[in-house]
N, C-alpha and C positions, 0 to 999 in steps of 0.2 A: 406804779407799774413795775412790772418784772419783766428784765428785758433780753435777749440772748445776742453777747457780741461773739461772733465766730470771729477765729485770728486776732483775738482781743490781746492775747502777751504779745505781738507783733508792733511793729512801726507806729501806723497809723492807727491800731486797734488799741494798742494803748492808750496811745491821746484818747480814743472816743470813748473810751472806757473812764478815763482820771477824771474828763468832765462830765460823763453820766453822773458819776458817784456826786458832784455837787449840789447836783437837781433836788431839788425839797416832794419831785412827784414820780423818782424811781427809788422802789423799794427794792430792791434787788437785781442784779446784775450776774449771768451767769455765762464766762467766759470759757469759750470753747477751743482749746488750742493743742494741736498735739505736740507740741516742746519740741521746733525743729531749730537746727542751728539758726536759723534766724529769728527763732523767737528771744525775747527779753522777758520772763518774767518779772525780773527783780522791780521792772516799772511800775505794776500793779501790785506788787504785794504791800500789805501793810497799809495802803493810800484809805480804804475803807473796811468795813463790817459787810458794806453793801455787795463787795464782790466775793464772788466763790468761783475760783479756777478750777477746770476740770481739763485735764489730759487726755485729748479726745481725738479722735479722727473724724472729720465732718462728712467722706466720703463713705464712709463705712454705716447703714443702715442702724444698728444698734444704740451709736449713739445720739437718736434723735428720739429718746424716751421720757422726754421734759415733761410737766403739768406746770399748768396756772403758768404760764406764759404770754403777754401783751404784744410783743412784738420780737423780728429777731434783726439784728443788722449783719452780714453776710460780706466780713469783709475778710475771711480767712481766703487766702490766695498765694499759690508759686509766682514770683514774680519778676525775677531777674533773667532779663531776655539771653546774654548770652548763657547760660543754664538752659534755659530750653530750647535753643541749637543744639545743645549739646544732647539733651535727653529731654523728648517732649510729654513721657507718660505722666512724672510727677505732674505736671498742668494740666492734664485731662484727668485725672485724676481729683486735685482742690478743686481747680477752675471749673470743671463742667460737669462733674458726677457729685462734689460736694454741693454745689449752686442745686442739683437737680434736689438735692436730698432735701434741703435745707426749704427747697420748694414745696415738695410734698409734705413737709412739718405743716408748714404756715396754712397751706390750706386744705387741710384735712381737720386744723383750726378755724380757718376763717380770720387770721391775725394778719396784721401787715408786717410784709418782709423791706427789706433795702439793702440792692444790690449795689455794694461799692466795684465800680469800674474805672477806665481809665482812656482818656483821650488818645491814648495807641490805636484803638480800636479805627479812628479816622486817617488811619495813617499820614502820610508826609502832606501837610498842608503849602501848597505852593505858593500862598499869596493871600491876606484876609484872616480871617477865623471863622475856626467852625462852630454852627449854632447847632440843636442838639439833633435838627433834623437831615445835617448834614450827610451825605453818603459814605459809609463806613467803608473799609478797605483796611484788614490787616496783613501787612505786609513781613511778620515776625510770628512763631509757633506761640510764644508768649500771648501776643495780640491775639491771634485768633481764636486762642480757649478761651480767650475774656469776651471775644467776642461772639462766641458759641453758647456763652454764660446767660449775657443778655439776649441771643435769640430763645434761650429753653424761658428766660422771664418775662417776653413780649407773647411767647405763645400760651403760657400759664395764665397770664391776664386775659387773652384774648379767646382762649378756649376755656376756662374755669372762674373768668371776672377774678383771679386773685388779687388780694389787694398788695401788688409788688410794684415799687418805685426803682429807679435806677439814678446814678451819681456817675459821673464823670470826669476825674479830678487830673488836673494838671501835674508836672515833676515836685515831688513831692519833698521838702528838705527838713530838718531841726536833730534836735538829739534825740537819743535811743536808734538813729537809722542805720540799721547793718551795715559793715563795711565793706560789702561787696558794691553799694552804691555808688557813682559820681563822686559825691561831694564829703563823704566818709574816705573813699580811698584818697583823694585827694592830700585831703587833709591827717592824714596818720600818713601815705607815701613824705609829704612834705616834715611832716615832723621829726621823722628820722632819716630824713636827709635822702629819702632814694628817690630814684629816678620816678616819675608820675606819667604811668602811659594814657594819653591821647588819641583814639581812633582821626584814622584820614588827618586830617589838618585843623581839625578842631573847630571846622567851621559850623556845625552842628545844631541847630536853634532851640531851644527849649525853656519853658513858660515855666516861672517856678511861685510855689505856694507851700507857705508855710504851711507846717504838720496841724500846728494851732487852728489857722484859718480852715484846713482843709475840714479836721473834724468839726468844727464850731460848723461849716455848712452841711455836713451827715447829719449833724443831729437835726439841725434846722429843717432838713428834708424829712428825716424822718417824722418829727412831731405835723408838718407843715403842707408836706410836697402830698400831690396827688396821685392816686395809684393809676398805674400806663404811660405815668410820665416818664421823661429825662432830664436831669439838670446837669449841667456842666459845671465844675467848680475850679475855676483856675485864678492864677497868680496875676499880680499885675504888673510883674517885673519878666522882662523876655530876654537872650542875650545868646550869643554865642557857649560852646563850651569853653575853651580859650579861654573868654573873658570871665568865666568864673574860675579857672585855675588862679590865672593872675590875683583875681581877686584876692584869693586864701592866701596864696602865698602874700601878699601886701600884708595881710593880716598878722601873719606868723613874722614877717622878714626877712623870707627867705627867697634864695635868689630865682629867676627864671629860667637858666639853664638847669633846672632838676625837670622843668618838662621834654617829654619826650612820645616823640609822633609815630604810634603805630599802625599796622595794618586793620585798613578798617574792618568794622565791624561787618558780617554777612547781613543782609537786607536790614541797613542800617538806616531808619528816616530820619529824611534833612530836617525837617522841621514842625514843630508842633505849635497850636496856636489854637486857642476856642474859646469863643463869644460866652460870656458869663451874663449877660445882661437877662434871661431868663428868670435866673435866683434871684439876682439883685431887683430886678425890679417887682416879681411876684411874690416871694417869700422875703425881701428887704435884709439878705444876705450882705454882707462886702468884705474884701478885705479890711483887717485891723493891723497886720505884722509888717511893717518897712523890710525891703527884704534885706537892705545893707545892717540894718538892726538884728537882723535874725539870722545874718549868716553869722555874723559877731558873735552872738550869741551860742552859735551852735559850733563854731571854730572853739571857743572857751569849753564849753561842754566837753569835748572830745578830749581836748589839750587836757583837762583837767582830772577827768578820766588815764589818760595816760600816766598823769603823774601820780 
């Protein structure tokens, strides 16, 4: 198979990228990224033969002139909420005019697409978890281009039968994660001793999932899941923000007065939570990463990178 991961030098796009290249049944892998500061090439290069990075913009019509392609996974995305407070073009922009593009490729093909998305989309879950037919509500400019994303890929299916899947992954952690995230700044704020800002009181709830897990259920969806569907992909580890500050720091040594409680965040949701039992019990997905293993893991990464 020849397969197109948009946002592939990225976070998550790398993981789904390093474990494509392992598969004995993709022959090639064509990574579409345009090199923004939060991209990481350095993660993909060299790993295989099977991948070919191209420097591309996904929103821009031209570069969607591929052959011999099987399928595309569509996980190039802006994604740092407070960034699209600030400015919400760049995310209409990746999030709903690249999705659109990326749509029209697949099926003007006839290939299957996979929209990676994100349990924002169901905004602040008061109680329970959300299953995938839960009622969406984004309550963040971030949120709602992803969530504009998957209405242009619920109507492409439902007006054209395209064969487009959708994923909805829980907070996402491991190395290579830009340091504009939680558990990056975190962990670099602690390392050099400064102060480590906290919105509100850090009461904050958030489901976390390894980088590992997350991709290992992308692909699982993609080879597996069925076109129209949704699947939720989350963690099985839930907590406080707080309690993952303290954590790092326990990790590093470092004392708890370096945290420090800022003003919160603009339409900041309390809490994120979604029912996974879909994947796992249809596709026989699950977690594999312990997350006190993988924060470990990913505290070392960084630390080691710094030095």
């Amino acid at each position: 198979m020849n397969i197109i991961v948009t946002g592939g030098a990225g976070f998550i796009g790398g993981e789904i990228v390093r474990q494509l290249a392992k598969r004995k049944d993709v022959e090639r892998i064509f990574v579409l990224d345009k090199i923004s500061p939060q991209s990481q090439k350095e993660q993909i290069e060299g790993v295989s033969e099977k991948i070919l990075l191209f420097k591309m913009d996904i929103s821009k019509k031209e570069t969607w002139a591929f052959n011999n392609v099987d399928c595309v996974i569509n996980c190039a995305a802006e994604t740092h909420v407070d960034r699209s407070i600030t400015s919400v073009y760049p995310f209409i922009d990746s999030n709903m005019v690249g999705t659109s593009r990326a749509l029209e490729f697949c099926r003007n093909r006839g290939i299957k697409m996979l929209q990676v998305s994100t349990d924002e989309v169901y905004g602040s879950i008061k109680e329970g978890s959300a299953t995938e037919d839960y009622p969406r509500k984004a309550k963040n400019p971030y949120a709602a281009t992803k969530m504009a994303a998957e209405a242009l890929c619920e109507s492409s299916y439902s007006t054209y039968q395209s064969k487009v899947v959708i994923t909805r992954g829980s907070n996402t952690y491991g190395p290579w994660q830009y340091e504009e995230k939680l558990i990056p700044t975190i962990i670099k704020k602690a390392l050099e001793n400064e102060p480590i800002p906290i919105y509100g009181d850090g009461s904050n709830i958030r489901q976390w999932l390894s980088v590992k897990d997350h991709a290992k259920g992308i692909i699982k969806v993609l080879f597996e899941g069925l076109p129209g569907e949704v699947y939720n992909i989350g963690g099985d580890f839930t907590c406080n923000n707080l309690v993952i500050v303290k954590k790092i720091l326990n990790i590093l040594g470092k004392p708890e007065s370096l945290i420090s409680f800022v003003e919160d965040r603009k339409g900041h949701d309390w809490r994120y939570s979604i029912n996974t039992d879909k994947i796992k019990n249809e596709l026989g997905w699950c977690n594999e990463v312990d997350f006190d293993w993988g924060l470990l893991e990913t505290v070392k990464w960084f630390s080691d990178c710094k030095n």
